[in-house]
N, C-alpha and C positions, 0 to 999 in steps of 0.2 A: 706505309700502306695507305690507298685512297678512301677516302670514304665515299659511297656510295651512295647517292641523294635520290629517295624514292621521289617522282613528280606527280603531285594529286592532279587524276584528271578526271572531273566532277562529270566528263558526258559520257550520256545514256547508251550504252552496247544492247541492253536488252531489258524488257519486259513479262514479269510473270505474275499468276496468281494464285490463289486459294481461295477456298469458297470467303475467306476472313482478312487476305492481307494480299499487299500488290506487293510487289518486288523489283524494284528496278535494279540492274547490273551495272555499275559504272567502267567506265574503260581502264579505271588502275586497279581494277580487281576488287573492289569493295561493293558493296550488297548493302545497299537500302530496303527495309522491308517496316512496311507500316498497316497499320489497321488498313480496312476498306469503309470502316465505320466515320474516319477521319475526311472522307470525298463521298458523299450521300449522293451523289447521279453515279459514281463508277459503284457503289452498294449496291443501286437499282435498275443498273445495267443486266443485259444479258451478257451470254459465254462470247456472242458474235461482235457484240458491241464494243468489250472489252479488249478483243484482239482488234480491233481494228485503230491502235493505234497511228500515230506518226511522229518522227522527230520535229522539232520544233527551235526558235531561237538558238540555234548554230549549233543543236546537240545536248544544249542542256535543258530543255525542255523536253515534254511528251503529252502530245495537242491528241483530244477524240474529239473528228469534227460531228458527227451524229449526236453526241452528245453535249456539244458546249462546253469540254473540258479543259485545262490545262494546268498542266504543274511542272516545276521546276526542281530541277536534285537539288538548289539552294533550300529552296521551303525546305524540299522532306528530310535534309539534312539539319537544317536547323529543328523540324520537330511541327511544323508548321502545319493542323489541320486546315481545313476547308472552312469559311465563315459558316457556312451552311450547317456544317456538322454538331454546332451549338445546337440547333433546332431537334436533332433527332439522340445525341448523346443525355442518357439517365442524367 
């Protein structure tokens, strides 16, 4: 019998949120979901701003150009806030 080798594939299928945490979907079925607390411009975004994403460096990325953003499913998988988020985290 073969064994069957799941392939991690780190790009971005889809984007979602809560008024508290973003969610990215990656394309081998895994679910990144982090604070909103962690990226203080998508915080102080609105509902429109937030959907207005775009894919970004080949997939693995997620660019808002209204708002000057960008992250990568490397960061949010390694656990990686925003430098920014120092300034506004207790």
């Amino acid at each position: 019998m073969g064994i069957l080798a799941i392939q991690a594939d780190e790009r971005v299928k889809d984007v979602s949120f809560t008024m508290e945490t973003i969610s990215v979907a990656l394309m081998d079925g895994r679910i990144i979901t982090v604070p909103l607390a962690w990226y203080p411009k998508l915080l102080n975004a609105t509902e429109n701003q937030l959907l207005n994403w775009e894919l970004c460096g080949g997939g693995y990325g997620i660019h808002w150009e209204e708002l000057d953003e960008d992250l990568s499913t490397e960061g949010m998988l390694r656990g990686a806030p925003s430098p920014l988020s120092n300034s506004t985290m207790p």
